[in-house]
C-alpha positions as CSV (number, residue, x, y, z in Angstrom):
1,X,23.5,15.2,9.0
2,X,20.9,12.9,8.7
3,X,17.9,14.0,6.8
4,X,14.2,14.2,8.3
5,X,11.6,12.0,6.2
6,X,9.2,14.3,4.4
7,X,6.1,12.6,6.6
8,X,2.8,13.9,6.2
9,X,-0.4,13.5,8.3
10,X,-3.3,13.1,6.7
11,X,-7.2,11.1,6.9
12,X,-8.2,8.6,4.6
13,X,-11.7,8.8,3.3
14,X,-13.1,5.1,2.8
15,X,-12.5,3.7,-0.3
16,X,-13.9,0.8,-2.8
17,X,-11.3,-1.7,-3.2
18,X,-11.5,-4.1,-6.0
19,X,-9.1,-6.7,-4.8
20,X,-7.6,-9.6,-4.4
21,X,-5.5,-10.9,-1.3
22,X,-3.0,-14.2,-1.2
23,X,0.3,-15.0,0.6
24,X,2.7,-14.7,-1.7
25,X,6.4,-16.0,-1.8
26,X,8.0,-12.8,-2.0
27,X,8.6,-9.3,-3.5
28,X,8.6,-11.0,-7.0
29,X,5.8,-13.0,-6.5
30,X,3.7,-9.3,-5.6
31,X,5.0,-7.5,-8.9
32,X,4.1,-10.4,-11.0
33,X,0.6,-10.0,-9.4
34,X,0.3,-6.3,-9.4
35,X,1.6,-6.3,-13.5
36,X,-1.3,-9.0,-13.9
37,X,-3.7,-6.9,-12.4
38,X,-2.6,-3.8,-14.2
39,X,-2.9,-5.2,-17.3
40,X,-6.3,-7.3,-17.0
41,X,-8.5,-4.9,-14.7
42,X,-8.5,-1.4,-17.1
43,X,-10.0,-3.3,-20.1
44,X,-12.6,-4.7,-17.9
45,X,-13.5,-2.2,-15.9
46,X,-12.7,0.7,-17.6
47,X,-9.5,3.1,-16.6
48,X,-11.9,6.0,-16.0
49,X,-13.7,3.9,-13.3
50,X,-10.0,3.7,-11.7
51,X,-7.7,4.7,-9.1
52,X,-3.9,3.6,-8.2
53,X,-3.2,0.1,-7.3
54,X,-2.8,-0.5,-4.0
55,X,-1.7,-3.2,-1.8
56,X,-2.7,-4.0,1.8
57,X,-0.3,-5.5,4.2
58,X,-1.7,-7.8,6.3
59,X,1.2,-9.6,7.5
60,X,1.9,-9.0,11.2
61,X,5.7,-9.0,10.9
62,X,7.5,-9.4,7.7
63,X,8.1,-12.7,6.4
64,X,10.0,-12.2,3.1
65,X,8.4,-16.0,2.3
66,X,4.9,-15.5,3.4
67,X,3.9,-12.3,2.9
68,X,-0.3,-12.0,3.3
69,X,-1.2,-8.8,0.7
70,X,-4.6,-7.7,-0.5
71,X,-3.8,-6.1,-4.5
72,X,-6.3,-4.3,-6.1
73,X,-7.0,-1.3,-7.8
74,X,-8.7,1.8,-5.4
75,X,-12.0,2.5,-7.6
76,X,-13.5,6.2,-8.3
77,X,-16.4,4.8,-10.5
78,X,-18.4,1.4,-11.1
79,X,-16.7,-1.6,-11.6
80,X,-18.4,-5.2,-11.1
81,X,-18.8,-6.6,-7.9
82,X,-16.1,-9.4,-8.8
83,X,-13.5,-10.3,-11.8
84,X,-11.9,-13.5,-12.3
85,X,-8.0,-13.0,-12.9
86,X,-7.9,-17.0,-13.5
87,X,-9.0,-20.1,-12.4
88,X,-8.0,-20.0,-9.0
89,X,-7.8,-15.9,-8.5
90,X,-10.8,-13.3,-8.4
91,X,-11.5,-10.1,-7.5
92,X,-13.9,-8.8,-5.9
93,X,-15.2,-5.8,-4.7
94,X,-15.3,-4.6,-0.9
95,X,-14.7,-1.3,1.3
96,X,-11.4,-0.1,2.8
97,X,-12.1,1.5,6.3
98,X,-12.0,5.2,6.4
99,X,-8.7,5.9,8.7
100,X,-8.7,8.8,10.9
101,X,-4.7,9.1,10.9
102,X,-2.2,8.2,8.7
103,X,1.0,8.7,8.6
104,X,2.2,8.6,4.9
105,X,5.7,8.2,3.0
106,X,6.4,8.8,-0.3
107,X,8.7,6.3,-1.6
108,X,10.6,7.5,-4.7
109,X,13.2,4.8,-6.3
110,X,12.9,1.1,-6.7
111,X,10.0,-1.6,-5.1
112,X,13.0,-3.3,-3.5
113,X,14.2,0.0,-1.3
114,X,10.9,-0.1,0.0
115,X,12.1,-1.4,3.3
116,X,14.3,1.7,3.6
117,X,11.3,4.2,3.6
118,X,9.4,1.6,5.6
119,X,12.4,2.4,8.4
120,X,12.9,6.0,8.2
121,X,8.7,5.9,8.4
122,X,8.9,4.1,11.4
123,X,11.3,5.7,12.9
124,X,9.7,8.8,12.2
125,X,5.9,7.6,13.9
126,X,8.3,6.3,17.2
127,X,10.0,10.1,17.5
128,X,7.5,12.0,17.0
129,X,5.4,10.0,19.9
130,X,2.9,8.1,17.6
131,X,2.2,4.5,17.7
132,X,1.3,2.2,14.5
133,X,-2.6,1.3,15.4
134,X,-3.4,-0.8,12.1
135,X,-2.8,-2.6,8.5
136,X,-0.5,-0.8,6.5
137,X,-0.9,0.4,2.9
138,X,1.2,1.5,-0.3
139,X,-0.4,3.0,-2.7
140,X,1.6,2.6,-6.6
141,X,1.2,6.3,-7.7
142,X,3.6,5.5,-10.6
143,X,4.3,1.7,-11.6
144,X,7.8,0.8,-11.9
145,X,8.2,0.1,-15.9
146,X,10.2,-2.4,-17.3
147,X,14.1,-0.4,-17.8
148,X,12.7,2.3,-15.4
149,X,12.5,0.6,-12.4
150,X,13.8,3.7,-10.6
151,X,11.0,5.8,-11.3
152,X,8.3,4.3,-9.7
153,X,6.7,5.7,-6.5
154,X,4.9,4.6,-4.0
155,X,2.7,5.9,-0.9
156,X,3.4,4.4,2.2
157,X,0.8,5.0,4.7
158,X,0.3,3.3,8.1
159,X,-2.6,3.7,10.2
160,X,-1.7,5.8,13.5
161,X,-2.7,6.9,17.0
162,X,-0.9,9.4,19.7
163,X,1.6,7.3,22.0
164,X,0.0,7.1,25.1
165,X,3.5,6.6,26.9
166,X,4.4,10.1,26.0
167,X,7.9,11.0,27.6
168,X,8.9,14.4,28.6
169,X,12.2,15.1,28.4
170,X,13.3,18.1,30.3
């Protein structure tokens, strides 16, 4: 018996976004940016002024060598128009699109499984006659800590719109 993905539909108000976004080399490459940001931003901006972190997929397809993200942290106060990271990386401020549908994943278990919830998501929008219609999301609800790896979880959510190729099967 295979088990249903607990899927929910939902709308996403828009959002401040306090971000950066780079094509990295890799999963590594994004956790090594996210823990940078994690531990720079709060002191800066103050935690109260925060939300999760929360990475943008822009990438078309997935190139495990290329992979174009946006990281930030969502913001539910002030926070200063840009922040330099380093030299070469800053922050800055900007709006995330309000989404009228989303279909959203809650990814409990290691950053590297994350393909596996990205399937059973997929699947899930292509049964259930939907159709992807944007740039994914995943929202870090609980960091995976050094030793706990296991623990974190993540939000997938990806922008979607009724199949117009609806099939009826009699």
């Amino acid at each position: 018996l295979i088990q249903e993905p607990d899927v929910v539909l939902k709308s996403v108000p828009t959002q401040q976004f306090l971000s950066v976004r780079e094509v990295l080399p890799g999963m590594d490459a994004i956790k090594l940016r996210v823990q940078k940001i994690y531990t720079l931003v709060p002191a800066a901006v103050g935690q109260n002024n925060l939300g999760y972190i929360a990475v943008v997929v822009h990438s078309p397809i997935f190139d495990p060598e290329a992979l174009d993200v946006e990281i930030g942290y969502l913001l539910v106060g002030k926070a200063p128009k840009s922040l330099k990271l380093s030299e070469e990386q800053v922050l800055t401020q900007r709006e995330l699109p309000a989404l009228e549908t989303i279909a959203t994943l809650a990814h409990s278990g290691r950053i590297n499984e994350l393909h596996r919830s990205y399937n059973a998501l997929g699947t899930w929008v292509e049964q259930n006659n939907w159709q992807i219609s944007g740039t994914g999301r995943e929202i870090l609800m609980q960091l995976p800590l050094l030793g706990k790896e296991e623990a974190a979880v993540t939000e997938i959510q990806l922008p979607v719109i009724r199949s117009s190729e609806k099939l009826n099967q009699v």
